[in-house]
MITI-183696 format. One record per residue (C-alpha): residue in one letter; chain; x, y, z. Coordinates in pm, 1 decimal, padded with zeros to 6 digits. Each point is the difference from the previous one (the first is absolute). Example, Ala and Ser with C-alpha at 12.3 -4.5 7.8 and 13.67 -1.06 7.14 Angstrom:
BEGIN
SITE   type   mol          u          v          w
SITE      a     A    01230.0   -00450.0    00780.0
SITE      s     A    00137.0    00344.0   -00066.0
// end
This chain:
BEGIN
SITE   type   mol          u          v          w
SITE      x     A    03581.9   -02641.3    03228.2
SITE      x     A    00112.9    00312.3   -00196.4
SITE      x     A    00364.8   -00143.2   -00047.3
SITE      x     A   -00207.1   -00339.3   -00128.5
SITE      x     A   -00207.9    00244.2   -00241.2
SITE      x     A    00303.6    00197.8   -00133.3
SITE      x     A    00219.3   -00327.4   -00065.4
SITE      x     A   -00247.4   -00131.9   -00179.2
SITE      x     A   -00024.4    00351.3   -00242.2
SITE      x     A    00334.8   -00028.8   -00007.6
SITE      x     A   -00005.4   -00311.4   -00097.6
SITE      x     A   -00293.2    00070.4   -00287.8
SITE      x     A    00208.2    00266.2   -00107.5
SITE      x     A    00350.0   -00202.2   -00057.4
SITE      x     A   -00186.0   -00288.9   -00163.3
SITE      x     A   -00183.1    00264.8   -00301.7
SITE      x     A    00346.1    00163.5   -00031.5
SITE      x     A    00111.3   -00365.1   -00103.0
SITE      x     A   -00258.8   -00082.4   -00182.1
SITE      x     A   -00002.6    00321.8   -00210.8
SITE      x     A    00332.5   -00085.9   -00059.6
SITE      x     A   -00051.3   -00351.8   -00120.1
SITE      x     A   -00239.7    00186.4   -00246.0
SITE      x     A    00259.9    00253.6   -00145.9
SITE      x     A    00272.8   -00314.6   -00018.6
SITE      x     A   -00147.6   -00242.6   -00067.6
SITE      x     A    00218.7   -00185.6    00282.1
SITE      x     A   -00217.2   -00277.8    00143.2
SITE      x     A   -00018.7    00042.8    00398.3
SITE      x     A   -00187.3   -00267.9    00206.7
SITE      x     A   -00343.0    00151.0    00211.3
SITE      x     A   -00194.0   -00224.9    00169.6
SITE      x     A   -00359.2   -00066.0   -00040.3
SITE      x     A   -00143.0    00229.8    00278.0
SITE      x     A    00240.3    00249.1   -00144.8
SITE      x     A   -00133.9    00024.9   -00306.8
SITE      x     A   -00392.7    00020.0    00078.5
SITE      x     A    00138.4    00326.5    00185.2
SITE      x     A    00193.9    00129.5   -00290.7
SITE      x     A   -00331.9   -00013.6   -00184.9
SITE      x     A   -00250.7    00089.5    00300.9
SITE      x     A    00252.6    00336.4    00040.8
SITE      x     A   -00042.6    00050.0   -00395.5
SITE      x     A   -00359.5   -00013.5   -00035.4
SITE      x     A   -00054.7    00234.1    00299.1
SITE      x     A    00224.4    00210.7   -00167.5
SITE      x     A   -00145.6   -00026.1   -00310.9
SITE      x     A    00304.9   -00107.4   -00203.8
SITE      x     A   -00192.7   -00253.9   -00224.3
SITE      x     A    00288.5   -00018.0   -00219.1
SITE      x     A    00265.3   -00145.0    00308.0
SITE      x     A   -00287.5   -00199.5    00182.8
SITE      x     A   -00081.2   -00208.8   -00285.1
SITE      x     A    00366.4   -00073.6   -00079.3
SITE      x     A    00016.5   -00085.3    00425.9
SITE      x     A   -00311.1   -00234.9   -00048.8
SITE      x     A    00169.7   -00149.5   -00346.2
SITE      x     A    00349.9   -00039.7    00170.3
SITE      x     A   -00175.3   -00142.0    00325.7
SITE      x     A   -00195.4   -00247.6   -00208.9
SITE      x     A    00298.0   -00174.3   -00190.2
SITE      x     A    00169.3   -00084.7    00342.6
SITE      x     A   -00364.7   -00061.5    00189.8
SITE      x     A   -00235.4   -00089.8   -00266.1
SITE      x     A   -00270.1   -00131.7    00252.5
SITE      x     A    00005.8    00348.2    00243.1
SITE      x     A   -00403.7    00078.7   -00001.2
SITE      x     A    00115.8    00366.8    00101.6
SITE      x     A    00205.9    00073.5   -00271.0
SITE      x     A   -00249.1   -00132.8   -00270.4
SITE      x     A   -00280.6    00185.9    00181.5
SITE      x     A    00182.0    00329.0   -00034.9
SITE      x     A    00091.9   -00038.4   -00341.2
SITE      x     A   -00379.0   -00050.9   -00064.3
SITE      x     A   -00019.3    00299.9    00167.8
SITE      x     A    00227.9    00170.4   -00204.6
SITE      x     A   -00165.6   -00175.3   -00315.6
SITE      x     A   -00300.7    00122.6    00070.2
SITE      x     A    00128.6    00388.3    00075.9
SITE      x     A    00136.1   -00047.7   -00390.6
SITE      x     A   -00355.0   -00135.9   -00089.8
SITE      x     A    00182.1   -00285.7   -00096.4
SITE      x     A   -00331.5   -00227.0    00117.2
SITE      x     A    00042.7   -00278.7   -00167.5
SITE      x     A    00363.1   -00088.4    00071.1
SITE      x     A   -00084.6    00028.7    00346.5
SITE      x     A   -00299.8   -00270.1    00011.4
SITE      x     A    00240.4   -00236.0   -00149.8
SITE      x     A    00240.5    00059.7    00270.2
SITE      x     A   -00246.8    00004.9    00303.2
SITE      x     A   -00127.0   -00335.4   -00201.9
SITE      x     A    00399.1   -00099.3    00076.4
SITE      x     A   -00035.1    00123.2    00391.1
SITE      x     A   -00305.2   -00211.1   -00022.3
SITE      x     A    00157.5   -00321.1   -00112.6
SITE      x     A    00302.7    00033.5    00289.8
SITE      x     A   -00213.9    00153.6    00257.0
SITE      x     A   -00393.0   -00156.4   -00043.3
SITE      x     A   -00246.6    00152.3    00156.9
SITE      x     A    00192.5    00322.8    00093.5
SITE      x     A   -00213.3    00307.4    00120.1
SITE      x     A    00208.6    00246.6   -00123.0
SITE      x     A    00015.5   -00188.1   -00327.2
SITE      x     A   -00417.7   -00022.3   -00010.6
SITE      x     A   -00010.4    00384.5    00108.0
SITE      x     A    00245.1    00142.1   -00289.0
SITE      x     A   -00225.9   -00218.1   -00230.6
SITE      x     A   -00285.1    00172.4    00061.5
SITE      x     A    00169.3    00319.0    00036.5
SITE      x     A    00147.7   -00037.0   -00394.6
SITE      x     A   -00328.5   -00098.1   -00087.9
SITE      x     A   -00195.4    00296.2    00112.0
SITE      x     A    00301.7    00239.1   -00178.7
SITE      x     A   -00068.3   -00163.6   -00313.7
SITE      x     A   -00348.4    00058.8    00016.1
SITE      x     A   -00107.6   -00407.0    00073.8
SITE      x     A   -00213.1    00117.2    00269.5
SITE      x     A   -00249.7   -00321.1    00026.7
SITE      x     A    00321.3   -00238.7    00026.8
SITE      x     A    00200.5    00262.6    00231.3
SITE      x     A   -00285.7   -00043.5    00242.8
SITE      x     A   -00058.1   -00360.0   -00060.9
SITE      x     A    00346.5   -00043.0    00143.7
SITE      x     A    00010.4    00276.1    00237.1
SITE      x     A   -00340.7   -00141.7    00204.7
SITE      x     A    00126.4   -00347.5   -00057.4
SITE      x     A    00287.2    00056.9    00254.4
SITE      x     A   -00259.6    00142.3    00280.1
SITE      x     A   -00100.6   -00363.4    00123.8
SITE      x     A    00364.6   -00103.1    00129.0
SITE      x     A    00203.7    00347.4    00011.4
SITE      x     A    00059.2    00116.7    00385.8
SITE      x     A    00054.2    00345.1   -00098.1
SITE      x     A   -00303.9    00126.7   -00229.1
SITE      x     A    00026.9    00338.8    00009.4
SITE      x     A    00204.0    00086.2   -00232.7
SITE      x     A   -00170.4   -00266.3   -00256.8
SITE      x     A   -00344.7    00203.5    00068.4
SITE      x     A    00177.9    00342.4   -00052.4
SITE      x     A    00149.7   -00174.6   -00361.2
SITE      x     A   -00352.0   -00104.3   -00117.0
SITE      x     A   -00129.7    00318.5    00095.5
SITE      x     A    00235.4    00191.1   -00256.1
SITE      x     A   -00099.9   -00286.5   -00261.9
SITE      x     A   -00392.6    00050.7    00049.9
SITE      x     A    00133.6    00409.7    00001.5
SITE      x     A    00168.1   -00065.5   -00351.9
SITE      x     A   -00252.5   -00234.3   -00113.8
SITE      x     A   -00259.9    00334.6    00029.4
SITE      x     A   -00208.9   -00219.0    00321.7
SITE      x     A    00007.2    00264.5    00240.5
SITE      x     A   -00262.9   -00174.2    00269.0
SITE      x     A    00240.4   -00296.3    00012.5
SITE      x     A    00328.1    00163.3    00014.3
SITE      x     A   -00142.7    00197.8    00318.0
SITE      x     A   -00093.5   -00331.5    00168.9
SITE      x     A    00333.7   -00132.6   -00071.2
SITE      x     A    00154.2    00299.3    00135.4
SITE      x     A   -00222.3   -00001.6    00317.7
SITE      x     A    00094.3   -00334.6    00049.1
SITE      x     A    00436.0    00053.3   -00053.3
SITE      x     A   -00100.4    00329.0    00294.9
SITE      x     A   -00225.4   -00229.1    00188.6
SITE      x     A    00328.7   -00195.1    00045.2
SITE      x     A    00224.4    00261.1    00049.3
SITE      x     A   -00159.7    00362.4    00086.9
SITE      x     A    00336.5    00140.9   -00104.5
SITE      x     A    00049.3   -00092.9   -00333.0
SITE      x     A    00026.3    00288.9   -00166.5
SITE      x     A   -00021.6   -00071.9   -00349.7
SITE      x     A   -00329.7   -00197.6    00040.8
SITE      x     A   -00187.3    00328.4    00178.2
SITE      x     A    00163.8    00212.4   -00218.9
SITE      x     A   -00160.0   -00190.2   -00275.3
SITE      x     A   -00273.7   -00092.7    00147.7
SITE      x     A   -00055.4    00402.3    00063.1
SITE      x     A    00044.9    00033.9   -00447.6
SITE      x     A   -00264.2   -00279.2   -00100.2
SITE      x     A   -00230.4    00170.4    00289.4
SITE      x     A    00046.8    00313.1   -00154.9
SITE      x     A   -00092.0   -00128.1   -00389.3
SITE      x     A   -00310.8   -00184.1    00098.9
SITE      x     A   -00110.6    00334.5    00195.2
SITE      x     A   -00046.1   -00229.2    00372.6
SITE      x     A    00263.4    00165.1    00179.1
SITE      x     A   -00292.1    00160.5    00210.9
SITE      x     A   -00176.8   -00352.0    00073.5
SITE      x     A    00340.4   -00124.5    00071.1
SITE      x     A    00106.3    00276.2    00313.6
SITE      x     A   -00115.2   -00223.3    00288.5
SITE      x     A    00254.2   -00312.1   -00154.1
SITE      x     A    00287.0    00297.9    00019.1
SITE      x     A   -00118.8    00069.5    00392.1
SITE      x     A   -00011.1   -00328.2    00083.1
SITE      x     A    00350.2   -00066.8   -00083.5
SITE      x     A    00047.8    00276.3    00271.1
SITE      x     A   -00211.0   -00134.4    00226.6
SITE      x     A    00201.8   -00364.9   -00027.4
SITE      x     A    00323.4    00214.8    00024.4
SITE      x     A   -00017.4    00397.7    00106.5
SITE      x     A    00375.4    00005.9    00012.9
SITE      x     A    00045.7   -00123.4   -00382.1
SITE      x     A    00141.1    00285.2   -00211.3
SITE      x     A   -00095.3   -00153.2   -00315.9
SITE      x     A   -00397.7   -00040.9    00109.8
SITE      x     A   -00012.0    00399.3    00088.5
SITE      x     A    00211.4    00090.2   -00319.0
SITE      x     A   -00222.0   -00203.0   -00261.2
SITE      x     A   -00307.5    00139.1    00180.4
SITE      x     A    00145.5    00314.2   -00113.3
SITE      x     A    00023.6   -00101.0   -00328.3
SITE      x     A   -00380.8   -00097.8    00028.6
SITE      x     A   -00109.4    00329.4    00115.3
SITE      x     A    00236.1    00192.2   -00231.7
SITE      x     A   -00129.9   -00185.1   -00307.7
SITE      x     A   -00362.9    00105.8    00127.2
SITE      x     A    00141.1    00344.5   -00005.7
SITE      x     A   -00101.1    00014.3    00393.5
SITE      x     A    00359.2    00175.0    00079.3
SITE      x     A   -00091.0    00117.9    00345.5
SITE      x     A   -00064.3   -00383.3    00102.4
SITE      x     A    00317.7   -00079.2   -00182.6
SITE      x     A    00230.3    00267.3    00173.3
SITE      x     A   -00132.1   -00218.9    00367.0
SITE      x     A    00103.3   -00321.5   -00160.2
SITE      x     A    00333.5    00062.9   -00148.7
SITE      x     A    00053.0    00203.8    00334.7
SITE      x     A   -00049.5   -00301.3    00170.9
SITE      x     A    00232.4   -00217.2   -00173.5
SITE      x     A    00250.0    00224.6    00019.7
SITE      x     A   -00011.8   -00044.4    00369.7
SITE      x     A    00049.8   -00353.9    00007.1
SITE      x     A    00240.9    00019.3   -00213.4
SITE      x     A    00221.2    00332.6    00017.4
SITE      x     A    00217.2   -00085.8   -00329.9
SITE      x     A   -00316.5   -00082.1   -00212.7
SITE      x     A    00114.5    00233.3   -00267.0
SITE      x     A   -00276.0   -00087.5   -00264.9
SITE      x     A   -00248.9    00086.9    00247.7
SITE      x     A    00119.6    00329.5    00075.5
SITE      x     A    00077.9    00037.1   -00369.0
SITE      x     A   -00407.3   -00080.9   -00036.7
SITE      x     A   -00093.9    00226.6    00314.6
SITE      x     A    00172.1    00299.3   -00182.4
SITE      x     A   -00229.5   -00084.8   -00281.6
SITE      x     A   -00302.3    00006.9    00175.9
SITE      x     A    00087.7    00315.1    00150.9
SITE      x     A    00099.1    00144.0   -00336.5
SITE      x     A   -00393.1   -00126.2   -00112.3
SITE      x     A   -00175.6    00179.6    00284.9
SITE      x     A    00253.2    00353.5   -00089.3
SITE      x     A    00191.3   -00080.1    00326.0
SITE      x     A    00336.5    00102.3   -00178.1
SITE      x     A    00206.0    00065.6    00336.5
SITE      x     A   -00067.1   -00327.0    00146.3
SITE      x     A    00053.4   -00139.8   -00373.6
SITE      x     A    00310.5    00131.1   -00013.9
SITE      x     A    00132.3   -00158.4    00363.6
SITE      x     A   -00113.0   -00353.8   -00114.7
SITE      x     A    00158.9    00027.0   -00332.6
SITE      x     A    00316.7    00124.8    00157.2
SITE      x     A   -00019.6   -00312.2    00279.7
SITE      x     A   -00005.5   -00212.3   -00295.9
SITE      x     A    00279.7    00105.6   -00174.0
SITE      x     A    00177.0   -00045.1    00307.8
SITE      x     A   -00062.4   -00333.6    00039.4
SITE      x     A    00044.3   -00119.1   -00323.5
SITE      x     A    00206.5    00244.3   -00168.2
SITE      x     A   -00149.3    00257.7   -00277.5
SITE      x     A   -00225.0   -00196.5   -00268.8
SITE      x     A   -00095.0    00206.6   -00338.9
SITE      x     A   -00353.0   -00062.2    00144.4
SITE      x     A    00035.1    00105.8    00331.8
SITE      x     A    00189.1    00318.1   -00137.8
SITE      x     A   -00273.5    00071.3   -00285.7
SITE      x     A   -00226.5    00009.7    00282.4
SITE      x     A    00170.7    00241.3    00215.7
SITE      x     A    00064.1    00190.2   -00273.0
SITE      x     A   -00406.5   -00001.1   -00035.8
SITE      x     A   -00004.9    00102.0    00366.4
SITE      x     A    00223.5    00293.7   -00037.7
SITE      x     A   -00195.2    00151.3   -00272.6
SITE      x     A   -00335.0   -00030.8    00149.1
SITE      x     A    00163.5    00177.6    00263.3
SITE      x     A    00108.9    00296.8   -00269.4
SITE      x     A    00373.9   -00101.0    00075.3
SITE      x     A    00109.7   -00033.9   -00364.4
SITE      x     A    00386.7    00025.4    00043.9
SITE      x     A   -00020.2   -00297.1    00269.0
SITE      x     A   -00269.8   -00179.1   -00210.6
SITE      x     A    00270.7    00010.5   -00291.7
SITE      x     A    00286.5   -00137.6    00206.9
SITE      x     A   -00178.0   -00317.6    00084.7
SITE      x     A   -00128.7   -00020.9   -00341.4
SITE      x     A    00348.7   -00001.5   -00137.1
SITE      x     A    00090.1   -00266.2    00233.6
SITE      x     A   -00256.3   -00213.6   -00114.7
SITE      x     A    00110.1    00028.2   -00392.1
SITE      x     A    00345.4   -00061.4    00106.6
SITE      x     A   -00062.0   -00308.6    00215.0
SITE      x     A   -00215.0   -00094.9   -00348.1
SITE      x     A    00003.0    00188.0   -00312.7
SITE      x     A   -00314.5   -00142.4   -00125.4
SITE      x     A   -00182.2    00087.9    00285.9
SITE      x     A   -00253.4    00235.5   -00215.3
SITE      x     A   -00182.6    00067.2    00335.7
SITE      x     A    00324.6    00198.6    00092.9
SITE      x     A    00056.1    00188.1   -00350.4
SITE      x     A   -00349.1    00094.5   -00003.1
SITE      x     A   -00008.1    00140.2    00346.6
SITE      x     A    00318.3    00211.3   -00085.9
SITE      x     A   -00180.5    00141.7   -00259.3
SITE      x     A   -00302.2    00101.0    00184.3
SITE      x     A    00215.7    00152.0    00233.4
SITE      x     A    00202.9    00192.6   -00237.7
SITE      x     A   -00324.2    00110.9   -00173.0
SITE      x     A   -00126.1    00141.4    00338.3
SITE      x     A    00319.7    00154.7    00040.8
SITE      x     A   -00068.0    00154.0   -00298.8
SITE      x     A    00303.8   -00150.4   -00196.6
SITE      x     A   -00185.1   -00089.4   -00330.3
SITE      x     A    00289.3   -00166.5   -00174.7
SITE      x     A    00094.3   -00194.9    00201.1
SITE      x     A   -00262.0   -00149.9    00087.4
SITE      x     A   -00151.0   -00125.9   -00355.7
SITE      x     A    00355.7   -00130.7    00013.2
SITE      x     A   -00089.0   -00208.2    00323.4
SITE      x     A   -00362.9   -00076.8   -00106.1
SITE      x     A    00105.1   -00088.6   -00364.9
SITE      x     A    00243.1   -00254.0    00174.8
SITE      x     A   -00249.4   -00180.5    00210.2
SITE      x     A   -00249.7   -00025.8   -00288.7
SITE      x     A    00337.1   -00176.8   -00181.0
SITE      x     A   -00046.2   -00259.7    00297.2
SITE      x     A   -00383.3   -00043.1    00001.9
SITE      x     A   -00148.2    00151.0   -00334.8
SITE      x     A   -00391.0   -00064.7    00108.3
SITE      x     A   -00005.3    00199.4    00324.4
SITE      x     A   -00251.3    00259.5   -00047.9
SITE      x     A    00102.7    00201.6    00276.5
SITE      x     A    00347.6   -00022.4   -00133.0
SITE      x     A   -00128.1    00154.8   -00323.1
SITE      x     A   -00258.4    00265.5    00130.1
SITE      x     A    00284.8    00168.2    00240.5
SITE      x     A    00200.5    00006.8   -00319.4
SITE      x     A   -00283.5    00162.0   -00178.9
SITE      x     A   -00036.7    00270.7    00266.9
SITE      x     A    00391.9    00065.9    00017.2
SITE      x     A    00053.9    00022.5   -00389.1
SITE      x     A   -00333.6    00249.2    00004.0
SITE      x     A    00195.5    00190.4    00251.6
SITE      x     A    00265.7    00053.6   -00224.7
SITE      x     A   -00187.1    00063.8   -00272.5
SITE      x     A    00029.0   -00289.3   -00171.4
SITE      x     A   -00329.6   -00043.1   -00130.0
SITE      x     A   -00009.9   -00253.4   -00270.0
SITE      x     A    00207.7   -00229.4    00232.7
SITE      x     A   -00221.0    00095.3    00312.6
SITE      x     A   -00276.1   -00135.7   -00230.5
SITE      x     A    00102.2   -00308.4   -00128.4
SITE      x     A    00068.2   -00060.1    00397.6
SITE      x     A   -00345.7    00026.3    00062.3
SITE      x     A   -00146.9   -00223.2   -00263.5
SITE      x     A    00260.7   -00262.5    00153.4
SITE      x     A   -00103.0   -00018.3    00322.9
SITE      x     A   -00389.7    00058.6   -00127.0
SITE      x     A    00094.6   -00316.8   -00219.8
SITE      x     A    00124.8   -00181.2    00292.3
SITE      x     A   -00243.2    00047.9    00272.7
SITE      x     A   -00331.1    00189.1   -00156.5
SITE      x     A   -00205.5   -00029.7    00324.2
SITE      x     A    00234.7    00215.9    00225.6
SITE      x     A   -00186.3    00369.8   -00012.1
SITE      x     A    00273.4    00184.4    00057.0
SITE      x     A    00198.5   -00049.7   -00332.9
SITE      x     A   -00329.9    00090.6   -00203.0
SITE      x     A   -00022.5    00335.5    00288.6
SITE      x     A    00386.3    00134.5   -00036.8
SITE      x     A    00004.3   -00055.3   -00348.7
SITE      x     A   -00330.1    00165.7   -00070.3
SITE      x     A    00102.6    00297.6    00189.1
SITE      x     A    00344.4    00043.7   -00177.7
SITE      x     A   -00221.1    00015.5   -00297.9
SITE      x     A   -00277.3    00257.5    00191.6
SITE      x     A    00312.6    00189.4    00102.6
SITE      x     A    00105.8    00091.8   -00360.2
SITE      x     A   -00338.4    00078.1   -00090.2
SITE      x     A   -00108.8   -00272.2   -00185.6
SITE      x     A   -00302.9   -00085.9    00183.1
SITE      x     A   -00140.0   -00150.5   -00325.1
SITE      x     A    00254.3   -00308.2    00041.9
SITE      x     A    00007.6    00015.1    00344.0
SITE      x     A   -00407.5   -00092.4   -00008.6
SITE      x     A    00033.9   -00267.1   -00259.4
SITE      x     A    00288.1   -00154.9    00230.5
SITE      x     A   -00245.2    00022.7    00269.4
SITE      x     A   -00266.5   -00172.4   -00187.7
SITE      x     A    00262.6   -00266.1   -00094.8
SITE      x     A    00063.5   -00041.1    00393.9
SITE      x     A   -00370.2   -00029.2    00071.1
SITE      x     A   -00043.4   -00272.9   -00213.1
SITE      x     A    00297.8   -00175.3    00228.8
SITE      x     A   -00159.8    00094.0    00294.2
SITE      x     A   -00333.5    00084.9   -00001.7
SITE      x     A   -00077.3   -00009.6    00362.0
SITE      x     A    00271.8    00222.8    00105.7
SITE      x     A   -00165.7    00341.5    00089.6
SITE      x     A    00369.3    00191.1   -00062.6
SITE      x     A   -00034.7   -00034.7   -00286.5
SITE      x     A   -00358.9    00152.8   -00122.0
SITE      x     A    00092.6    00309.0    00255.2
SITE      x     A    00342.9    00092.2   -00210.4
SITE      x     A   -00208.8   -00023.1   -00314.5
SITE      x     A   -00243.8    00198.4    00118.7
SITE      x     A    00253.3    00221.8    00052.6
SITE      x     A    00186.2   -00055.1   -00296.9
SITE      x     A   -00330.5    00040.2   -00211.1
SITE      x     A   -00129.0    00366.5    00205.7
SITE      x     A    00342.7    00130.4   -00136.8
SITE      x     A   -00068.0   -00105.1   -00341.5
SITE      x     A   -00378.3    00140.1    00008.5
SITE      x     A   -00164.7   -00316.6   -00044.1
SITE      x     A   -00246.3    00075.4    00326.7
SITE      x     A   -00228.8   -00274.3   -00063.9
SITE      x     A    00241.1   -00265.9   -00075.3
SITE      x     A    00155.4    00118.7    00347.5
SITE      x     A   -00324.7   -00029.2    00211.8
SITE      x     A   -00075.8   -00350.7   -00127.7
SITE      x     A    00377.5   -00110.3    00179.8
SITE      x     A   -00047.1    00239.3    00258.4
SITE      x     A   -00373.7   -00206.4    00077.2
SITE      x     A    00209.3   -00337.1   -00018.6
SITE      x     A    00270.2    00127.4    00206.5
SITE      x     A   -00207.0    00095.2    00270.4
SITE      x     A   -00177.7   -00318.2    00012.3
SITE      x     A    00280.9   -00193.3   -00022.2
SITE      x     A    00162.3    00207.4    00312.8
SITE      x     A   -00147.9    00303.9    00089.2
SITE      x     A    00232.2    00149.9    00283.9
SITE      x     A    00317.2   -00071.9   -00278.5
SITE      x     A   -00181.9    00366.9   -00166.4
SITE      x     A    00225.4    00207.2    00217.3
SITE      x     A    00293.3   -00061.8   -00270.5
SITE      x     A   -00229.8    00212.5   -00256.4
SITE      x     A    00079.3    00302.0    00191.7
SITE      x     A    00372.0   -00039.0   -00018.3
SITE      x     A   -00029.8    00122.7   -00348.3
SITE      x     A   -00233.5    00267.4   -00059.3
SITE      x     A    00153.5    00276.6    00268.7
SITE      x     A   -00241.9    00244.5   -00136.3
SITE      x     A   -00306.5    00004.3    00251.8
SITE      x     A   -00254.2    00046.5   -00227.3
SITE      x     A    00023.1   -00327.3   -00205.3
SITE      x     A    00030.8   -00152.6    00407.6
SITE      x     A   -00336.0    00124.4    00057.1
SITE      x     A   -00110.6   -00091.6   -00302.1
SITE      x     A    00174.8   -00368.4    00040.4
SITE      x     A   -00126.4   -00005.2    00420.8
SITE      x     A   -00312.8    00045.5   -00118.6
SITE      x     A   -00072.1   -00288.2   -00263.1
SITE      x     A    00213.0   -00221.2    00309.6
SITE      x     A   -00285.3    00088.7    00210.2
SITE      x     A   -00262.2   -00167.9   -00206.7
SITE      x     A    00146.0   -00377.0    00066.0
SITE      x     A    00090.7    00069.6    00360.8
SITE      x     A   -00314.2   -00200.2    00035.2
SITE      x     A    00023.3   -00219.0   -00282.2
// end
């Protein structure tokens, strides 16, 4: 069997040398039909467009009836967006080869990718009455009803494709996104365990039911679940990729760090997988280690802004200013509205006294994302710091009116406005605040070390303990 397997590469490998040659030659060389449809298959797994077409174009002169080489130049059509041209020559394949599945299936397939979503289905459910094999007809009407913005019916279509075969993982990883969007993920936990109960020992059934429970943010029931698929299937790299993930969600980094290290085993380092153990390391304080993997993961993909930006975090808590606005400033090059991107760089260019520049950071990533309390907090306080509690308040009352439910931020104006002598003004936020969360007061304390004013302070507290 292996000498069968590695005559036959050898053989795939002798007939692309001559083919490649034909192409820089131009000296015709006979291939048979069979020959060809590899040439092509090989290309578009390969993802040579260019030499797969040319296989499909050369194949077609010689074989102009070969279904297999017309369907994978639709494919290849269709890659190029090229929709049109490849109707017209699945309306050819249709013609030689009436009534084809495959035909019917890329139909409604081009359809959906040009957006005809009513006829895509039309066709697509049209071919459930005679077709042996429905599955993956169910899964493609799914992803038209997904595309078409009908959630409810692209998660029946997708129960039906898993109802067919529990281990088609693009249908229940789907099926798991539309879930998510329409907010039933919950109601839909007892379809996820009884795909366990049909099969226990099916990877893919314990693996999206950690997908389920990590989307509900319920990480300790997702840790059991990836666990589990992971011993059904020992290789399952994506699973212990996920586990490591949950771990990293409920602060387990050590265990994190052994899952994300099992992945990269299995499947070789991933500017993902090495952003995330990068993430691991610093959690864990380990900066120099964190920085190593977070090189790796720029140099596997150098617009990987996950990686730049964790270098630069890292650098910053090493206390190496420079170079890390170098390393932040490159990931907001990737990804310009990442308002975490932008408030690190706000924090690092303050650091280095960069103020006008730490500044306009700030506004950016206030700009971007307004509701996120910590921008309006750190920036405030850089302003509070240099003793302009004047600005810092109006900043404040600027954040308030973003989020005016967030009890943060009354407490730092109060603060702000006791240091600016506006008493009143800081007992009307201090009231709010301690509505909104009264055990949050202890912050207050943090700055006003004199114990006096914490008397003072303990004692208006006191008054809405029972409020």
């Amino acid at each position: 069997m292996e000498q069968d397997f590695d005559e036959r590469k050898n053989y795939m490998k002798e007939t692309l040398r001559r083919f490649e040659r034909m192409l820089k030659t131009d000296i015709k060389e006979f291939f048979d039909l069979d020959t060809y449809e590899q040439v092509a298959e090989h290309y578009l797994d390969q993802g040579d467009w260019e030499k797969a077409i040319i296989a499909c174009d050369l194949g077609l002169e010689n074989y102009p009836y070969s279904l297999e080489l017309m369907l994978s130049k639709t494919q290849l059509l269709a890659n190029r967006n090229q929709f049109e041209h490849a109707l017209e020559l699945l309306e050819k394949a249709s013609l030689f080869h009436p009534g084809d599945t495959e035909v019917l299936f890329m139909q409604g397939a081009i359809y959906n990718l040009m957006g005809e979503y009513e006829l895509s289905v039309s066709i697509l459910e049209g071919m459930l009455d005679t077709a042996e094999e429905k599955e993956d007809i169910y899964y493609q009407i799914g992803q038209t009803y997904q595309n078409w913005g009908k959630y409810d019916q692209a998660i029946e279509n997708y129960k039906q494709s898993i109802s067919r075969n529990m281990n088609n993982e693009h249908a229940l990883y789907e099926l798991a996104h539309c879930l998510d969007l329409v907010g039933q993920l919950e109601s839909h936990l007892d379809f996820y365990n009884s795909l366990i109960d049909t099969d226990p020992f099916s990877h893919h059934a314990w693996y999206n039911l950690g997908i389920a429970y990590s989307k509900l943010e319920r990480f300790e029931e997702a840790v059991h679940a990836y666990e589990y698929a992971t011993l059904v299937k020992e290789d399952f790299a994506s699973a212990y990729f996920n586990l490591g993930n949950s771990y990293m969600n409920t602060e387990n980094y050590e265990l994190a760090k052994v899952n994300y290290l099992r992945a990269i085993e299995l499947e070789d380092a991933q500017p993902e997988t090495c952003c995330c153990l990068g993430a691991c390391y610093e959690k864990m304080g380990e900066f120099e280690t964190a920085i190593r993997y977070y090189q790796q993961a720029v140099k596997l993909d150098s617009q990987w802004d996950d990686g730049w930006f964790g270098l630069g975090v890292c650098m910053s808590e090493l206390g190496r200013w420079h170079e890390a606005v170098g390393f932040l400033r490159k990931a907001i090059q990737i990804t310009e509205l990442n308002p975490d991107y932008w408030l690190a760089l706000a924090e690092t260019e303050y650091r280095l006294g960069n103020v006008v520049s730490s500044f306009e950071a700030f506004e950016k990533s206030a700009e971007i994302e307004p509701a996120t309390p910590e921008v309006w907090l750190k920036w405030s306080l850089v302003l509070f710091d240099q003793g302009n509690y004047a600005r810092a308040c109006d900043l404040l009352q600027a954040a308030v009116d973003e989020l005016p439910q967030e009890a943060d931020i009354y407490y730092r104006l109060c603060i702000y406005l006791i240091h600016a002598g506006e008493y009143r003004e800081a007992l009307m936020n201090l009231e709010i605040a301690l509505t909104l969360n009264y055990d949050a007061h202890i912050q207050l304390f943090d700055f006003f070390p004199e114990l006096e004013k914490q008397k003072a302070l303990y004692r208006i507290i006191e008054q809405y303990r029972t409020k």
